[in-house]
PyMOL Python script that loads the backbone (N, CA, C, O; Angstrom):
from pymol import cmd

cmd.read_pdbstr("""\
ATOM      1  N   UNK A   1     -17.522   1.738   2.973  1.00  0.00           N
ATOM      2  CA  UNK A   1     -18.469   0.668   3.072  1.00  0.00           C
ATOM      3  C   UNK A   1     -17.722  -0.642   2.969  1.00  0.00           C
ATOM      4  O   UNK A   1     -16.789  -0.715   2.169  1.00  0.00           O
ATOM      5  N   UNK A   2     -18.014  -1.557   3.621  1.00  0.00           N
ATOM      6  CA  UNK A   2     -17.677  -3.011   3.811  1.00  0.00           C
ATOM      7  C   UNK A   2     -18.503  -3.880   2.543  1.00  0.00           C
ATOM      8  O   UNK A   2     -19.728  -3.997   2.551  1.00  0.00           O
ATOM      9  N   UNK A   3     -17.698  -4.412   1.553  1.00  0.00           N
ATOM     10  CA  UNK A   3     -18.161  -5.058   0.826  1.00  0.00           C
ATOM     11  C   UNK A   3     -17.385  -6.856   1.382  1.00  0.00           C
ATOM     12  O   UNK A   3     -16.280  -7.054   1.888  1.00  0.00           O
ATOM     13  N   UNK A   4     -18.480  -7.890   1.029  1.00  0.00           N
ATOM     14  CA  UNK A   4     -17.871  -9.296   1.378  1.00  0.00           C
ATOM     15  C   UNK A   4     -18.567 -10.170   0.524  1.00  0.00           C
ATOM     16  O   UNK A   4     -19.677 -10.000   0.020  1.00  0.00           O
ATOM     17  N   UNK A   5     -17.691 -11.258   0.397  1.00  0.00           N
ATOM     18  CA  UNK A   5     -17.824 -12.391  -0.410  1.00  0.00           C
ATOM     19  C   UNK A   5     -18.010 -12.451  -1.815  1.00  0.00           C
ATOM     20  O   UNK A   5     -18.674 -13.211  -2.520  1.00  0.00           O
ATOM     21  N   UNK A   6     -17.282 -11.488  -2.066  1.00  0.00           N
ATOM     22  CA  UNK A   6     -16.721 -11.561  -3.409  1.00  0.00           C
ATOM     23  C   UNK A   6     -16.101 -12.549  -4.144  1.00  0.00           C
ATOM     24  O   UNK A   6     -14.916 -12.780  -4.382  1.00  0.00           O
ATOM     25  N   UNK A   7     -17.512 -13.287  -4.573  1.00  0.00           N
ATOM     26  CA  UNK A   7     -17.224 -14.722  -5.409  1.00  0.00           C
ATOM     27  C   UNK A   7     -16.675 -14.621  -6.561  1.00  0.00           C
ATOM     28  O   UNK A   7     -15.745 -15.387  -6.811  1.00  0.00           O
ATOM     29  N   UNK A   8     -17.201 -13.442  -7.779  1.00  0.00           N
ATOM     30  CA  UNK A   8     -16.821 -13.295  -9.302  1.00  0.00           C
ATOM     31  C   UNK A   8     -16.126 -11.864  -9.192  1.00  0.00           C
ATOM     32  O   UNK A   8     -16.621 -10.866  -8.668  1.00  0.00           O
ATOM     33  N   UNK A   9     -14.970 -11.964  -9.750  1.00  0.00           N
ATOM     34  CA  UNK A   9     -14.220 -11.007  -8.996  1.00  0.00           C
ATOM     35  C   UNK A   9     -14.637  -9.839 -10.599  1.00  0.00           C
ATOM     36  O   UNK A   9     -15.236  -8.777 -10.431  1.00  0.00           O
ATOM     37  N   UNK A  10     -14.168 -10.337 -12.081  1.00  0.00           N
ATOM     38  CA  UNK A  10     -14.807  -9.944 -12.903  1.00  0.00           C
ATOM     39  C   UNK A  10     -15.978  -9.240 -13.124  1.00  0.00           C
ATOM     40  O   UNK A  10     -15.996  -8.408 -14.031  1.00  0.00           O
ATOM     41  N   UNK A  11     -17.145  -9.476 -12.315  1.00  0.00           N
ATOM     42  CA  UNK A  11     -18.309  -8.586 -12.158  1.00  0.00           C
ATOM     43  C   UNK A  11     -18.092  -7.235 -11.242  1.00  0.00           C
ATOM     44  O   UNK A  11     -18.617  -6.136 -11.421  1.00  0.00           O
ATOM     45  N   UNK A  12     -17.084  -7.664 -10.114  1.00  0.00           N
ATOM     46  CA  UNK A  12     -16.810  -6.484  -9.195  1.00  0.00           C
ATOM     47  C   UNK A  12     -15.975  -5.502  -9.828  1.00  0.00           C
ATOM     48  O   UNK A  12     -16.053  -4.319  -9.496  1.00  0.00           O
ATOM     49  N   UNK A  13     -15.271  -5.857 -10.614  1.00  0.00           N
ATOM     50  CA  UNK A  13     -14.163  -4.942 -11.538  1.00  0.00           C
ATOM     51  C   UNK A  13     -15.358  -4.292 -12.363  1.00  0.00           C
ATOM     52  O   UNK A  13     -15.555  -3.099 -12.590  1.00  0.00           O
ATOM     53  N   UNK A  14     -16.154  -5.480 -12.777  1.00  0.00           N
ATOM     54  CA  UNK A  14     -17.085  -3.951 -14.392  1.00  0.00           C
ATOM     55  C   UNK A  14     -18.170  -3.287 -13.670  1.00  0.00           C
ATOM     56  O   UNK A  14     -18.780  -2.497 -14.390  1.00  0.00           O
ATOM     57  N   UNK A  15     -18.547  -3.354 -12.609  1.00  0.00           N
ATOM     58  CA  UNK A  15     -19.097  -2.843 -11.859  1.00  0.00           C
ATOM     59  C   UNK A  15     -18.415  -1.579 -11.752  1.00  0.00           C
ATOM     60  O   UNK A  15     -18.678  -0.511 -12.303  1.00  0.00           O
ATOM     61  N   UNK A  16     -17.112  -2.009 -10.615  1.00  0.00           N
ATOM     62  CA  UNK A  16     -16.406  -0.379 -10.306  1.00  0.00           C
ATOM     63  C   UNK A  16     -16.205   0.298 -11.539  1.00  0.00           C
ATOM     64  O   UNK A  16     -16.584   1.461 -11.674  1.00  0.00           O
ATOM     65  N   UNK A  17     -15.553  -0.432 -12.594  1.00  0.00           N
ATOM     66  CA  UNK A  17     -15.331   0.288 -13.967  1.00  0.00           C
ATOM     67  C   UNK A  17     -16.281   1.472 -14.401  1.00  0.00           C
ATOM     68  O   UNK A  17     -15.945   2.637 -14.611  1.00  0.00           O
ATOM     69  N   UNK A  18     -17.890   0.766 -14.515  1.00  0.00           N
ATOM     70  CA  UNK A  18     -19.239   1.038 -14.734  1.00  0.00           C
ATOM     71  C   UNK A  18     -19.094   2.715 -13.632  1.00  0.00           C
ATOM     72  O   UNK A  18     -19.893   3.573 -14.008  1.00  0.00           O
ATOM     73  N   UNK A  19     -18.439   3.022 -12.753  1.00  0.00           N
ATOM     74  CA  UNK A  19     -18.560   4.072 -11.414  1.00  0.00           C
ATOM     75  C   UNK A  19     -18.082   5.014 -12.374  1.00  0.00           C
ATOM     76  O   UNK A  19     -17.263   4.820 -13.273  1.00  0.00           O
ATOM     77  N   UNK A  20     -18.940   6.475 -11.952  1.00  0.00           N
ATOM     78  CA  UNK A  20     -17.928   7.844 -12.320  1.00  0.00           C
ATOM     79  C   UNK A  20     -17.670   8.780 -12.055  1.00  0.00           C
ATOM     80  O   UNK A  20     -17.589   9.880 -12.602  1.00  0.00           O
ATOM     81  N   UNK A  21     -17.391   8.059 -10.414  1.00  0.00           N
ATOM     82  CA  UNK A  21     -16.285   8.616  -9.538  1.00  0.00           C
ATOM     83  C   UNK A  21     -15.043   7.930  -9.256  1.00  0.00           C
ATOM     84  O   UNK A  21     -14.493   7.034  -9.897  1.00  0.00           O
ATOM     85  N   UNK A  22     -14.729   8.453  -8.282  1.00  0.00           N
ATOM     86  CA  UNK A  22     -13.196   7.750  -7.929  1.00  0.00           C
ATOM     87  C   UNK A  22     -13.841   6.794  -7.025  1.00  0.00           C
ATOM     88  O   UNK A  22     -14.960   7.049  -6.579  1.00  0.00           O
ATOM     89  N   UNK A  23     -13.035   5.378  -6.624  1.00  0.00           N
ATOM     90  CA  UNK A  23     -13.778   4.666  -5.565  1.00  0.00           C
ATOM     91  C   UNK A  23     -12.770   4.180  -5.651  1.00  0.00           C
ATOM     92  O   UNK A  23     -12.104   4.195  -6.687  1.00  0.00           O
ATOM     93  N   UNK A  24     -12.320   3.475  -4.263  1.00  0.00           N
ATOM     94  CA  UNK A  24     -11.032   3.168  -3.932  1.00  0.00           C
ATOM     95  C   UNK A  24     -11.304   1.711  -2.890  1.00  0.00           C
ATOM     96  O   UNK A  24     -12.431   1.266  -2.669  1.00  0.00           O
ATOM     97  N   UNK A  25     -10.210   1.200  -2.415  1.00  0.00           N
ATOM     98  CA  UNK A  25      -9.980  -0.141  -2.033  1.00  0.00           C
ATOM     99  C   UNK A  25      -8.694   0.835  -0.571  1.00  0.00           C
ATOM    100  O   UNK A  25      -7.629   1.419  -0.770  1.00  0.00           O
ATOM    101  N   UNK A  26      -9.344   0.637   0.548  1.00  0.00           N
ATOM    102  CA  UNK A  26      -8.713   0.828   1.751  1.00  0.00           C
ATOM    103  C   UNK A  26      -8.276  -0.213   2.167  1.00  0.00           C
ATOM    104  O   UNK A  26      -9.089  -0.994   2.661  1.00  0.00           O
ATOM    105  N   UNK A  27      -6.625  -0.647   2.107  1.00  0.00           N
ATOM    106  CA  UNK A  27      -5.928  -1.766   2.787  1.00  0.00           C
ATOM    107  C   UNK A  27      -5.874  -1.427   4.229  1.00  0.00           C
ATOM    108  O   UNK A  27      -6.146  -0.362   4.783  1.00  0.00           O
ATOM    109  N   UNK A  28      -5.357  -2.859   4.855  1.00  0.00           N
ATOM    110  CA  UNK A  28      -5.242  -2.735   5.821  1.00  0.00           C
ATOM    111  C   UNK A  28      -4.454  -2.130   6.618  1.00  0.00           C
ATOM    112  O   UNK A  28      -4.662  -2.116   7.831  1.00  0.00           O
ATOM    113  N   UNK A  29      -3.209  -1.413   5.933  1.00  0.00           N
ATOM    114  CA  UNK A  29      -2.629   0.115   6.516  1.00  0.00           C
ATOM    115  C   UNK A  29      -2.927   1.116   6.611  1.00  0.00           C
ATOM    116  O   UNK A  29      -2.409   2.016   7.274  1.00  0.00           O
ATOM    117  N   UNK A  30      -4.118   1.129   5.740  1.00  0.00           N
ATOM    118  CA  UNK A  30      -4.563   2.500   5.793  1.00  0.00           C
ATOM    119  C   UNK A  30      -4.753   3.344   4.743  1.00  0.00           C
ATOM    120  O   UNK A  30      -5.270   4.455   4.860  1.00  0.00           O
ATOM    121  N   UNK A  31      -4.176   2.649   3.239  1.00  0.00           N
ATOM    122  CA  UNK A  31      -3.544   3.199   2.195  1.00  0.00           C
ATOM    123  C   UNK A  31      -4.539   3.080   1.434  1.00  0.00           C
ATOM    124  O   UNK A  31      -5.232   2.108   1.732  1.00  0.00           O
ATOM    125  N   UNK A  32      -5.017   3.865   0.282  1.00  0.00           N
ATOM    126  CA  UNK A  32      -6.247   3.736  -0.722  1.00  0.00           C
ATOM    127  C   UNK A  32      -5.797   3.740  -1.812  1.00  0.00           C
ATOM    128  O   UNK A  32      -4.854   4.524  -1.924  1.00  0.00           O
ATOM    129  N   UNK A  33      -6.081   3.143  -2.789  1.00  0.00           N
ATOM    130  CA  UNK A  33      -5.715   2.779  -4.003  1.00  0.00           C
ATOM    131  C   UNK A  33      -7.038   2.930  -4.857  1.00  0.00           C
ATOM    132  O   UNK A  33      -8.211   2.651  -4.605  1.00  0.00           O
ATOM    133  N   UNK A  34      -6.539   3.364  -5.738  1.00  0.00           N
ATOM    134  CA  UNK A  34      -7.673   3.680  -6.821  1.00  0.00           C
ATOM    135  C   UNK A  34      -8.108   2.514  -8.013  1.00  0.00           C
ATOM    136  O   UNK A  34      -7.683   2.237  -9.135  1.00  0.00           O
ATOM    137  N   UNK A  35      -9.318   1.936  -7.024  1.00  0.00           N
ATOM    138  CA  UNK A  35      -9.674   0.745  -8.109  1.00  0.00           C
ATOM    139  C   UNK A  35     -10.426   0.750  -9.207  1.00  0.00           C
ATOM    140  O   UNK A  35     -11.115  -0.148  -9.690  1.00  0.00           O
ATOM    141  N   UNK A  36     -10.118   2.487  -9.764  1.00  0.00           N
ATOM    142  CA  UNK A  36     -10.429   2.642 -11.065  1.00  0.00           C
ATOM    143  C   UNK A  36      -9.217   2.455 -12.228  1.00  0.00           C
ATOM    144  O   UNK A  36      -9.476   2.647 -13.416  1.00  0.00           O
ATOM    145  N   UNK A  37      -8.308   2.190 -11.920  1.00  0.00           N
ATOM    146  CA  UNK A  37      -7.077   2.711 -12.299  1.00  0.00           C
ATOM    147  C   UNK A  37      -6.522   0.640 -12.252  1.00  0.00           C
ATOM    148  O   UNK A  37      -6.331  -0.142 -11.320  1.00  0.00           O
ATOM    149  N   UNK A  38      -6.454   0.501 -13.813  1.00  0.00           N
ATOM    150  CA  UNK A  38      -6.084  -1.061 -13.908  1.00  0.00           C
ATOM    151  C   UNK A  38      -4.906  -1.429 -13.287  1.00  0.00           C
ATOM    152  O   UNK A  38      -4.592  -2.586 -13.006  1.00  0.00           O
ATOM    153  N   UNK A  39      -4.134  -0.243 -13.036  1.00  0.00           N
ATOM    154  CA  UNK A  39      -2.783  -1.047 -12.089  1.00  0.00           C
ATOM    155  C   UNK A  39      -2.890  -1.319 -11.396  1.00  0.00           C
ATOM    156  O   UNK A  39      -2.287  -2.340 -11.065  1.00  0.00           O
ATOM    157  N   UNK A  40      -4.167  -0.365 -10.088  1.00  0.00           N
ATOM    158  CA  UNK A  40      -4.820  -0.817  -8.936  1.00  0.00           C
ATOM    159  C   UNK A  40      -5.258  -2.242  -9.198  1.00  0.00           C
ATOM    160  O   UNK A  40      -4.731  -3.236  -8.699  1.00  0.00           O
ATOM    161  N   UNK A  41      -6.404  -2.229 -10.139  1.00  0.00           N
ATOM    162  CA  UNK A  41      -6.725  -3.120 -10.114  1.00  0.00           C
ATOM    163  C   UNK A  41      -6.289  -4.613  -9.913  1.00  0.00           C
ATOM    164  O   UNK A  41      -6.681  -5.603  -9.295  1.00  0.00           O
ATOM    165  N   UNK A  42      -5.091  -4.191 -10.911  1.00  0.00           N
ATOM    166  CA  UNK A  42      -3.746  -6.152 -11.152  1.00  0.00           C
ATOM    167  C   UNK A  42      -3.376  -5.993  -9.409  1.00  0.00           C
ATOM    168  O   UNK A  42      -3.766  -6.824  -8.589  1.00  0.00           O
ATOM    169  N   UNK A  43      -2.719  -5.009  -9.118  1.00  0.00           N
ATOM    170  CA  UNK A  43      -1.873  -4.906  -7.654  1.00  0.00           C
ATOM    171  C   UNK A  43      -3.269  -5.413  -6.608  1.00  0.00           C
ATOM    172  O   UNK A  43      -2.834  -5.921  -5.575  1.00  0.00           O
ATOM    173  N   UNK A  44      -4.398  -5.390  -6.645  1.00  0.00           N
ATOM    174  CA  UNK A  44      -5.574  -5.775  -5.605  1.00  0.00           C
ATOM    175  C   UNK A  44      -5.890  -7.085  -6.371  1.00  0.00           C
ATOM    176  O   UNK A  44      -6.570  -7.804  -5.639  1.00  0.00           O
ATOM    177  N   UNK A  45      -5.640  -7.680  -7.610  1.00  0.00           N
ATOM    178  CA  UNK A  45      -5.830  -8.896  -8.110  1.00  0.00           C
ATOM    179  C   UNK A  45      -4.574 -10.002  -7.495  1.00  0.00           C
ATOM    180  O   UNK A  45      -4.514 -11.232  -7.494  1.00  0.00           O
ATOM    181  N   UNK A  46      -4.016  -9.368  -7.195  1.00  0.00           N
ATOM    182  CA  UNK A  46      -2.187 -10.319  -7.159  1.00  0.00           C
ATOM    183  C   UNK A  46      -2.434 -10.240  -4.964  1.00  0.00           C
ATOM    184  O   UNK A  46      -2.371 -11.323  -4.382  1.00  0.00           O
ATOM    185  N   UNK A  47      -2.587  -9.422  -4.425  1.00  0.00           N
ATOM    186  CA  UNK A  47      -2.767  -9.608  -3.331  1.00  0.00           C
ATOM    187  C   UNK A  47      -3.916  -9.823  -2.318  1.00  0.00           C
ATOM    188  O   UNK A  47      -3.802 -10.645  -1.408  1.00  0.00           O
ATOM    189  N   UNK A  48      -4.821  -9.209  -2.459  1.00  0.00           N
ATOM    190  CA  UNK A  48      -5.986  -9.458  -1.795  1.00  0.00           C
ATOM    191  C   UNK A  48      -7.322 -10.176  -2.717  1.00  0.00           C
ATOM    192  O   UNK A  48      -8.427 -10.107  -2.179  1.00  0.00           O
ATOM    193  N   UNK A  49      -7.226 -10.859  -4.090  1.00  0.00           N
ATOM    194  CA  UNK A  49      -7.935 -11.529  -4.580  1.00  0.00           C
ATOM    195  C   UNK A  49      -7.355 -12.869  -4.611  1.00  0.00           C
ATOM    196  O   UNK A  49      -7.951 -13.657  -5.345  1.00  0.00           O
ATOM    197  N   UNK A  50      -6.314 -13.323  -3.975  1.00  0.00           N
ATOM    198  CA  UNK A  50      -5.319 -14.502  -4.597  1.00  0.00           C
ATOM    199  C   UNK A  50      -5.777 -15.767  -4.413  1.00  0.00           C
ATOM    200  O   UNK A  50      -5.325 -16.668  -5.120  1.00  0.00           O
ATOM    201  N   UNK A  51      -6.913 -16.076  -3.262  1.00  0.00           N
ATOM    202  CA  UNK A  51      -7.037 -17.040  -3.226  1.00  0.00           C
ATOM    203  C   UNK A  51      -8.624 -17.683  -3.855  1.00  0.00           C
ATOM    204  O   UNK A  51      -9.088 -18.813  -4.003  1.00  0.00           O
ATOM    205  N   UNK A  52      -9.115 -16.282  -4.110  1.00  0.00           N
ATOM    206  CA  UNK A  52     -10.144 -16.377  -5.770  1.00  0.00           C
ATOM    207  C   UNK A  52     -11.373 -15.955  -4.915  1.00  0.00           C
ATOM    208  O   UNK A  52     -12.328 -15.340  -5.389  1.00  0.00           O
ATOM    209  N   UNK A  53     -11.283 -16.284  -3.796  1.00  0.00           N
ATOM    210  CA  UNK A  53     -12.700 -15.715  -2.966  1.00  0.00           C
ATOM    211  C   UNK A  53     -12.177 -14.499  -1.933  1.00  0.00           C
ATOM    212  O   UNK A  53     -11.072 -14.534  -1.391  1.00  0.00           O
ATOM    213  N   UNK A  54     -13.403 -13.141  -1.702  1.00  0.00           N
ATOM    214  CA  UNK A  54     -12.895 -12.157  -1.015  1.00  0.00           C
ATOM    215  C   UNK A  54     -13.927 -12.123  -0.045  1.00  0.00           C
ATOM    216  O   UNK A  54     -15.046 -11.756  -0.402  1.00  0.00           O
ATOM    217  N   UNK A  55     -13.717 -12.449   1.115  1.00  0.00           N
ATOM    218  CA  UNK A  55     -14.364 -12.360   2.757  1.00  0.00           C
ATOM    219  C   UNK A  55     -15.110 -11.414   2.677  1.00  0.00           C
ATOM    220  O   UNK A  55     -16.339 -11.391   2.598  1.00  0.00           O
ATOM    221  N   UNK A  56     -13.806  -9.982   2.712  1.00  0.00           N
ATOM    222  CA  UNK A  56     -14.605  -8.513   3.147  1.00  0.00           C
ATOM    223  C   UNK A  56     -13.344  -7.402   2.420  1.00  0.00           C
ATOM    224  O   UNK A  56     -12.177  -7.743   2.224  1.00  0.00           O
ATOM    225  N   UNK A  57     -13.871  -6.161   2.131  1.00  0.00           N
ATOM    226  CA  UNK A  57     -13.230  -5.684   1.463  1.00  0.00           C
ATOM    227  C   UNK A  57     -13.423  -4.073   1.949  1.00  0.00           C
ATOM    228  O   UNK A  57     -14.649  -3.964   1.994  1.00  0.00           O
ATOM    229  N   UNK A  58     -12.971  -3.053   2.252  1.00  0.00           N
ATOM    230  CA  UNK A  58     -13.616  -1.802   3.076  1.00  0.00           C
ATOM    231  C   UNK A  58     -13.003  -0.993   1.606  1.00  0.00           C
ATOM    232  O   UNK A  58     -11.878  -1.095   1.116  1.00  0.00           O
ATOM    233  N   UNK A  59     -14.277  -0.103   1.084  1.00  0.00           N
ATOM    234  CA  UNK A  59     -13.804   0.933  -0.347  1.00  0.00           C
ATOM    235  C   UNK A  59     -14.648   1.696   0.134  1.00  0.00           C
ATOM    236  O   UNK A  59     -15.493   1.492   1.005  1.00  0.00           O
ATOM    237  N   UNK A  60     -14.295   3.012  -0.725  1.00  0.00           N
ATOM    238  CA  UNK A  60     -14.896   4.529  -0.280  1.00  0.00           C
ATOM    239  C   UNK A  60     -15.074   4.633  -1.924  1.00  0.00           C
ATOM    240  O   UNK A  60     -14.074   4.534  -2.636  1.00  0.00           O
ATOM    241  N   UNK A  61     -16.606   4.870  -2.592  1.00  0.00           N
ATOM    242  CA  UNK A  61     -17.128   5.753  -3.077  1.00  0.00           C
ATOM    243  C   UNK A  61     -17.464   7.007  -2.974  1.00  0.00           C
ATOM    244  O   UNK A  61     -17.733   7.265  -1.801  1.00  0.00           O
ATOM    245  N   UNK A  62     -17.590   8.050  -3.782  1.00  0.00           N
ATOM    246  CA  UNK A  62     -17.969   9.402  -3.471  1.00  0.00           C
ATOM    247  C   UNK A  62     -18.561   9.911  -3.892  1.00  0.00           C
ATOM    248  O   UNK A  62     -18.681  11.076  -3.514  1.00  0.00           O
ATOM    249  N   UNK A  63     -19.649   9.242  -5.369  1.00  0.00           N
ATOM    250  CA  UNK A  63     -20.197   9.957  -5.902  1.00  0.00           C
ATOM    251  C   UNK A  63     -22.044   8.823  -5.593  1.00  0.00           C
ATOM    252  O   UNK A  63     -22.349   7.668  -5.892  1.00  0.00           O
ATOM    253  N   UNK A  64     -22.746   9.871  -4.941  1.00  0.00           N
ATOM    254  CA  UNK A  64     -24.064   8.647  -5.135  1.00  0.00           C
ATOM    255  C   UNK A  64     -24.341   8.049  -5.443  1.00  0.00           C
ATOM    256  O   UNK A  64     -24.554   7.050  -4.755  1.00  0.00           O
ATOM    257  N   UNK A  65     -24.639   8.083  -6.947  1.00  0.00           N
ATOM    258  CA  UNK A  65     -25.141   7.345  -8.241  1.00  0.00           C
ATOM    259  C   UNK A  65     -23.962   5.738  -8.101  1.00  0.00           C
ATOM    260  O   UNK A  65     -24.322   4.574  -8.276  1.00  0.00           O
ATOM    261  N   UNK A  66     -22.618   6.210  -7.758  1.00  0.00           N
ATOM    262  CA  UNK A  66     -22.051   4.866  -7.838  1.00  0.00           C
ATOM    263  C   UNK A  66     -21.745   4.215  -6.606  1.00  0.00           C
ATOM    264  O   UNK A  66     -20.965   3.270  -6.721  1.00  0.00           O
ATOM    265  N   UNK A  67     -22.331   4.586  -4.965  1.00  0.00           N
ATOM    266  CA  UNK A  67     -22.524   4.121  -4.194  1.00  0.00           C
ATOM    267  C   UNK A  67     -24.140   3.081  -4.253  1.00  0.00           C
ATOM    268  O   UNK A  67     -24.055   1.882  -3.988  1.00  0.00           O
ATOM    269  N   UNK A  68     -24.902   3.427  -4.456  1.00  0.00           N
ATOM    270  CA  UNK A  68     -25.733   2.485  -5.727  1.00  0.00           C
ATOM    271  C   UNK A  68     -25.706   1.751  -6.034  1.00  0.00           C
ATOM    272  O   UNK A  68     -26.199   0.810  -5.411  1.00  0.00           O
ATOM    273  N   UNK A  69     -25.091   1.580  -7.282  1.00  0.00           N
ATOM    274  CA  UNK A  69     -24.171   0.631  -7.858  1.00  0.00           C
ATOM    275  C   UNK A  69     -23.593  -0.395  -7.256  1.00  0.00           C
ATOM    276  O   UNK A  69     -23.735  -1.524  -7.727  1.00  0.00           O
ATOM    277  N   UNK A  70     -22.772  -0.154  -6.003  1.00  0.00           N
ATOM    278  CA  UNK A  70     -21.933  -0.938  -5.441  1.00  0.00           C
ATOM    279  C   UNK A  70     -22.983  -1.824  -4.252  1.00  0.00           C
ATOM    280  O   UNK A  70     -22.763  -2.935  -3.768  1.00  0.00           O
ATOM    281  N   UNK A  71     -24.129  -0.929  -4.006  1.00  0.00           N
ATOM    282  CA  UNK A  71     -24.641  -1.483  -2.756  1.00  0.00           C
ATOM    283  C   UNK A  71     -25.590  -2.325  -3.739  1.00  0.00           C
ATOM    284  O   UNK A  71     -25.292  -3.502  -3.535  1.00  0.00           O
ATOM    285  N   UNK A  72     -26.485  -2.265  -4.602  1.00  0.00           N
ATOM    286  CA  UNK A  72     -26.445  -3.136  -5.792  1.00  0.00           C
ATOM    287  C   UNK A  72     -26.119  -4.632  -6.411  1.00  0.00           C
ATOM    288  O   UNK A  72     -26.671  -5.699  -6.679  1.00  0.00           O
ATOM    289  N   UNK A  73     -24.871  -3.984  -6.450  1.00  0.00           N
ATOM    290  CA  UNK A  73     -24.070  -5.242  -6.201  1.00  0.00           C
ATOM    291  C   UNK A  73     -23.849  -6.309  -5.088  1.00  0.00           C
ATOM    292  O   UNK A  73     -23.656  -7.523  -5.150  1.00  0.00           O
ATOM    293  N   UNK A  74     -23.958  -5.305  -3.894  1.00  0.00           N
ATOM    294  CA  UNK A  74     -24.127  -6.336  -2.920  1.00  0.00           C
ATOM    295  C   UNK A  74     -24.984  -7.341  -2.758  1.00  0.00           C
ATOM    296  O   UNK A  74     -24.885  -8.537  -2.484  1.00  0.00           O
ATOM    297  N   UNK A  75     -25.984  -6.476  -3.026  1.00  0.00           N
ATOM    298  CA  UNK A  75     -27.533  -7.278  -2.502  1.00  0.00           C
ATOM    299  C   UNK A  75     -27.822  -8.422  -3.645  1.00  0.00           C
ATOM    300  O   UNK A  75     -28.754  -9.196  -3.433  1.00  0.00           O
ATOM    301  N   UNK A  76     -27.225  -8.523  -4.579  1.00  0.00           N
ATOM    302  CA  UNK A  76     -27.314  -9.461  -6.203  1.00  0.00           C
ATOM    303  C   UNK A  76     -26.392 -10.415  -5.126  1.00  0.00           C
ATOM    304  O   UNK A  76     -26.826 -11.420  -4.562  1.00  0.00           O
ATOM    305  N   UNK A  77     -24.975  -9.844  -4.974  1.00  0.00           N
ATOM    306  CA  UNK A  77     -24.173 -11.212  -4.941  1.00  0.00           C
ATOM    307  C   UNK A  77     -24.283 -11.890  -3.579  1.00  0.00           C
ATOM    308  O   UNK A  77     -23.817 -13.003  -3.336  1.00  0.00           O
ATOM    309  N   UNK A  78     -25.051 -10.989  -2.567  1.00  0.00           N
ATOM    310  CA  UNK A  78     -25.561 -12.123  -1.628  1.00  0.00           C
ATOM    311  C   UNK A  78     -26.583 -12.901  -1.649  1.00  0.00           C
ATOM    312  O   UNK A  78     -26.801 -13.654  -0.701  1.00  0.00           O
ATOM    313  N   UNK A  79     -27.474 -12.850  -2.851  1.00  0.00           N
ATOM    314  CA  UNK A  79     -28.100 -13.762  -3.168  1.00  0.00           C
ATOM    315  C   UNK A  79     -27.477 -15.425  -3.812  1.00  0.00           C
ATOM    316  O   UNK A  79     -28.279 -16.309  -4.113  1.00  0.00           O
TER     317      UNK A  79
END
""", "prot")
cmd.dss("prot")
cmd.show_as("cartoon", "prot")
cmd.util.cbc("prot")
cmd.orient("prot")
């Protein structure tokens, strides 16, 4: 799923945190990183959060309950 405009980057972290499944952050090579996992997290804070606002972001959830959650989130922070 395509997540965008990720203004408070802090809410998107306790959000995924809040998940309990794996849910991941697909770069643009192709590579998935587990943005449950705080190293993910700093390594997606230091490169694709750097300039404090996030456009669009493509992550794979797998468990329902925290696809939810995330779509959730969407619909809050495009308000």
């Amino acid at each position: 799923m395509k997540i965008e405009n990720i203004k408070d980057v802090n809410e998107f972290f306790r959000v995924v945190d809040s998940c309990k499944g794996k849910v991941e952050l697909v770069t643009g090579e192709g590579d998935r990183l587990n943005l449950r996992s705080k190293l993910s997290q700093y390594v997606s804070l230091a490169n694709v959060f750097s300039d404090g606002n996030v456009r669009e972001l493509e992550i794979v959830a797998y468990e329902p309950e925290d696809i939810k959650k995330l779509i959730d989130y969407m619909m809050q922070n495009g308000k």
